[in-house]
C-alpha positions in Angstrom: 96.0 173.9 50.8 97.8 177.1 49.4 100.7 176.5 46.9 103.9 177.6 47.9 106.5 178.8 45.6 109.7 179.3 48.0 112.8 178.3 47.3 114.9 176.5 50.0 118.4 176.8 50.1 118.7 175.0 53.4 119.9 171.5 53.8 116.7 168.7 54.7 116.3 168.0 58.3 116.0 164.4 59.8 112.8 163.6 60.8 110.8 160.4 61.4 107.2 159.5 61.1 105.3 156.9 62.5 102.1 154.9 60.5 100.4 153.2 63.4 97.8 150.8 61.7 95.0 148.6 62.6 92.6 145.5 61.2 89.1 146.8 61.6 86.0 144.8 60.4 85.8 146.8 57.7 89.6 146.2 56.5 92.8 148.1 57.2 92.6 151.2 58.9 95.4 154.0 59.6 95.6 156.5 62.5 95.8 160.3 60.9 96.4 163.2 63.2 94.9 166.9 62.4 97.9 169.5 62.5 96.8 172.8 64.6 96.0 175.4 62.1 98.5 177.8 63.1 101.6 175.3 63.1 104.1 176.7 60.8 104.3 172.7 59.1 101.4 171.5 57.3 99.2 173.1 59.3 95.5 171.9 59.0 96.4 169.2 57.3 96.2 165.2 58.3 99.0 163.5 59.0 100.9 160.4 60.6 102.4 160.9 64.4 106.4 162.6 63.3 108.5 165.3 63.9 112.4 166.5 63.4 115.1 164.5 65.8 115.8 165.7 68.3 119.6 165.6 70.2 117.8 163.4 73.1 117.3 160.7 70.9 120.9 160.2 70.7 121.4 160.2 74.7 118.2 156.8 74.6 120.4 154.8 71.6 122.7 153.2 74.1 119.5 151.7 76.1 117.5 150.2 73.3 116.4 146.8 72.8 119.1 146.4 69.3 122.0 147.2 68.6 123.1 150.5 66.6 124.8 148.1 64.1 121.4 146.5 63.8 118.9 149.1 63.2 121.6 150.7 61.2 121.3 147.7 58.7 117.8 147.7 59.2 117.1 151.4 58.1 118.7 150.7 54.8 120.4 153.1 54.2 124.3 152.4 54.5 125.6 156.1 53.9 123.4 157.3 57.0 125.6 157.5 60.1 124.7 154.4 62.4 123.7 156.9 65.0 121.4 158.9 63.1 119.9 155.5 62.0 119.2 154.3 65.2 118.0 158.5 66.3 115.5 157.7 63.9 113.8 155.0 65.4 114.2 156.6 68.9 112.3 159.9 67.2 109.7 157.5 66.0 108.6 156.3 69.1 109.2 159.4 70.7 106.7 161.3 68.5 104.1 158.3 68.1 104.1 158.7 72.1 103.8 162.6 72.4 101.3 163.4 69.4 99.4 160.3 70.2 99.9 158.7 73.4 100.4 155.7 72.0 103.8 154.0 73.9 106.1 151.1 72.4 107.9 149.6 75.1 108.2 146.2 76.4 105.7 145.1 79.0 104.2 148.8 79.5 101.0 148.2 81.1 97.8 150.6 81.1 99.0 152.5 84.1 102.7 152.6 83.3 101.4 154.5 79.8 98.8 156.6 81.9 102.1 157.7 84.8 104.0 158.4 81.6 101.4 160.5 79.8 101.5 162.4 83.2 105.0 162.8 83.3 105.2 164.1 80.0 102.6 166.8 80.5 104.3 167.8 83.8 107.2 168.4 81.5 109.4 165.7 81.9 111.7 164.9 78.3 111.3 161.5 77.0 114.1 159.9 78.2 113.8 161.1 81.8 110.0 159.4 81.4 111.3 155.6 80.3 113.8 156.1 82.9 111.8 156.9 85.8 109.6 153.9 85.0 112.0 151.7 84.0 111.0 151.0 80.7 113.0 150.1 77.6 111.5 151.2 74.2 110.8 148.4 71.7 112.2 149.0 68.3 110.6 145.6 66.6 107.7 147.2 66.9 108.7 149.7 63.5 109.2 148.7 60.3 111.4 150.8 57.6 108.5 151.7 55.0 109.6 154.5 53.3 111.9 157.7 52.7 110.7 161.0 51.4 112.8 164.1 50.7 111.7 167.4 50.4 113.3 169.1 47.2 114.1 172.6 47.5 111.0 174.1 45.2 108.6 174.2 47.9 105.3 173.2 47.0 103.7 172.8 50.6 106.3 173.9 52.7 108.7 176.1 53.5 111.2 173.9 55.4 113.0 170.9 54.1 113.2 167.5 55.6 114.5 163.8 55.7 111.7 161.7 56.8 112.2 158.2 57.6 108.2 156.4 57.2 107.9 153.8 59.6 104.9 150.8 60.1 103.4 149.8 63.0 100.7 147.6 64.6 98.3 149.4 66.9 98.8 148.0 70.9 95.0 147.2 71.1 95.4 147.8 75.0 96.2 151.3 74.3 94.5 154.4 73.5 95.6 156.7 70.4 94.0 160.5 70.3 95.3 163.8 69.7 97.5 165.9 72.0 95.7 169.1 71.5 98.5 171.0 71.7 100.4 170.2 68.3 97.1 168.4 66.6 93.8 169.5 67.1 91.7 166.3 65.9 92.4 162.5 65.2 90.7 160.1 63.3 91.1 156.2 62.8 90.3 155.9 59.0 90.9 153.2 55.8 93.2 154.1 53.6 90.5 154.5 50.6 88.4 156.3 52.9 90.5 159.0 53.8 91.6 159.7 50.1 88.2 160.2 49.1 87.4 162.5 52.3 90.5 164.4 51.2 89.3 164.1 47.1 86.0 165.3 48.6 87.1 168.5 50.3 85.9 167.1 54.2 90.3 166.7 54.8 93.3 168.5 53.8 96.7 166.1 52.8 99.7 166.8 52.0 101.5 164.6 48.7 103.5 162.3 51.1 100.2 161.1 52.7 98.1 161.0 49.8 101.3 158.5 48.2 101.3 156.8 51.2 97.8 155.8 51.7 97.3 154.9 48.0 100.4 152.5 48.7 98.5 151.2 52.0 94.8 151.1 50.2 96.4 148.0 48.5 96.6 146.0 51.5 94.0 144.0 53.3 95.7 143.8 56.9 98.5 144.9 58.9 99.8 141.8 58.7 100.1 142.2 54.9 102.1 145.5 55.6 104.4 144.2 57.9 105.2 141.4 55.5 105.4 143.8 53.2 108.1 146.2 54.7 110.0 143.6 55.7 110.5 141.7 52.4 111.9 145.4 51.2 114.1 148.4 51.3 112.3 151.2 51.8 112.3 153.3 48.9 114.0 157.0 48.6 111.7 159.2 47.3 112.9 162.7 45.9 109.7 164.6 44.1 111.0 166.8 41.7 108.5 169.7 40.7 108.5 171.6 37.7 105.7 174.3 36.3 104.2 173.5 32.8 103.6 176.0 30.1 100.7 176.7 32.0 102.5 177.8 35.4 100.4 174.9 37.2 102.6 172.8 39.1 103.2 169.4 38.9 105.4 166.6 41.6 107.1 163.8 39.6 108.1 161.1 41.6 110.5 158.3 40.7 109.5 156.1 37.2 108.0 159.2 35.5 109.3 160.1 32.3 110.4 163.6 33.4 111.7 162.4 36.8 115.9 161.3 37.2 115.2 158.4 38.6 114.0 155.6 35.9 113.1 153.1 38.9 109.9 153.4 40.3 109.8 153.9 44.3 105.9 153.3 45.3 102.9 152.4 44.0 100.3 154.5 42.1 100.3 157.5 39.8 104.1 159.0 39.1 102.6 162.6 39.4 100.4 164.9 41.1 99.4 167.9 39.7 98.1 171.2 41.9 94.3 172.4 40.9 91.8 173.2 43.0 94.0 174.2 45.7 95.0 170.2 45.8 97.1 168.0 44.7 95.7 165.3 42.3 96.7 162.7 40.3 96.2 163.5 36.2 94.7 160.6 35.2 92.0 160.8 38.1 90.6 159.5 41.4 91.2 156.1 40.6 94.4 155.9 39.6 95.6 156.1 42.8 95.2 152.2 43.1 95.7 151.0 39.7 
């Protein structure tokens, strides 16, 4: 992953990702999708079902299974518009559907996923595709988990967003793979596991992920996740890069010394530095889960 040194004078745009996960019998596992290598986001890289939101998520708000008042409180977060908080769960399922196939509304059966996988390919927008079926999304299904905010020195990117991280439980009747249109390859994965693919060389991650999973390699099941998220407010995480005397750069996240915010926000180490062409934490491998 190539270091970028841009500048971004551009406010963050609202986004939403989605971590479906899964109890395996070797433990917790977490569905990553590969980014095509030519997308102009992280491309290449592994990363959880998401995208920007869109203006139809606003037109589904009015048909979902909660009220905007509800998933507004939910969200945490009471300086967000109530209808950009309940856009973000809309965007949530939306993308979990159209990177992954994976569809959270009440009482979809197999077919009623595989007609709406068709529909979608044919061209048919989200909305139009719940309405011709009749179904009504289910927003229980995602959890609030976290909030990351780009800062405007770029260190992956060159676009700014707002991403709301949401948790999720796998439908086992359901199938999750790559679209191979905006992802390339997908992978089912432990938490643990996929750090060290990526500490390894075998995966590319961006910061966000690599913080995530070291917060998720902590828990045994889904259930512990879910418990988890919902015994919280999802924390609002603002990296804030500098360059040492050295020029390598380094992301502090909340409850480092040299970051504004005393508090921490997650788990793990408070910094990644860039060597290698990676990001890694300083005080090595394993102090991602200490």
């Amino acid at each position: 992953m190539e270091l970028n040194r841009t500048v971004i004078d551009t406010p963050p745009r609202d986004a939403a990702t989605v971590v479906m996960l899964r109890d395996a019998p070797g433990g917790l596992e977490v569905f990553l999708l590969q980014r095509h290598g030519l997308s102009d986001v992280l491309g290449g890289a592994y990363v959880f079902p998401g995208g920007k939101i869109d203006a139809e998520d606003a037109e589904l708000i009015t048909q979902l299974d909660q009220s905007v008042a509800a998933l507004h409180a939910a969200l945490g977060e009471p300086d967000t518009a109530a209808e950009l908080a309940a856009s973000c769960y809309v965007a949530a399922l939306r993308e979990a559907f159209e990177e992954s196939g994976v569809l959270y509304a009440h009482g979809a059966t197999a077919g009623q996923v595989e007609r709406a996988t068709a529909l979608l390919r044919q061209g048919h927008g989200f909305a139009e595709v719940l309405k011709q079926l009749a179904l009504r999304l289910d927003t229980h299904s995602v959890l609030p988990w976290s909030r990351w905010i780009t800062p405007k020195m770029a260190s992956v990117s060159s676009k700014r967003f707002d991403t709301r991280f949401f948790v999720a439980a796998f439908p086992s009747q359901q199938t999750a793979r790559h679209d191979d249109v905006e992802a390339t390859e997908s992978v089912w994965l432990a938490p643990r596991v996929a750090l060290e693919q990526y500490r390894d060389g075998h995966i590319e991650l961006a910061p966000p992920q690599i913080m995530s999973l070291a917060h998720l390699a902590r828990h045994a099941s889904v259930a512990s996740v879910l418990a988890e998220a919902r015994g919280q407010r999802p924390g609002l995480i603002q990296p804030e890069p500098y360059d040492d005397e050295n020029g390598t750069r380094v992301l502090c996240y909340p409850g480092d010394p040299r970051h504004s915010v005393r508090a921490r926000a997650l788990p793990g180490p408070t910094r990644l530095r860039y060597q290698g062409k990676r990001f890694v934490p300083e005080d090595g491998f394993e102090s991602l889960f200490a």
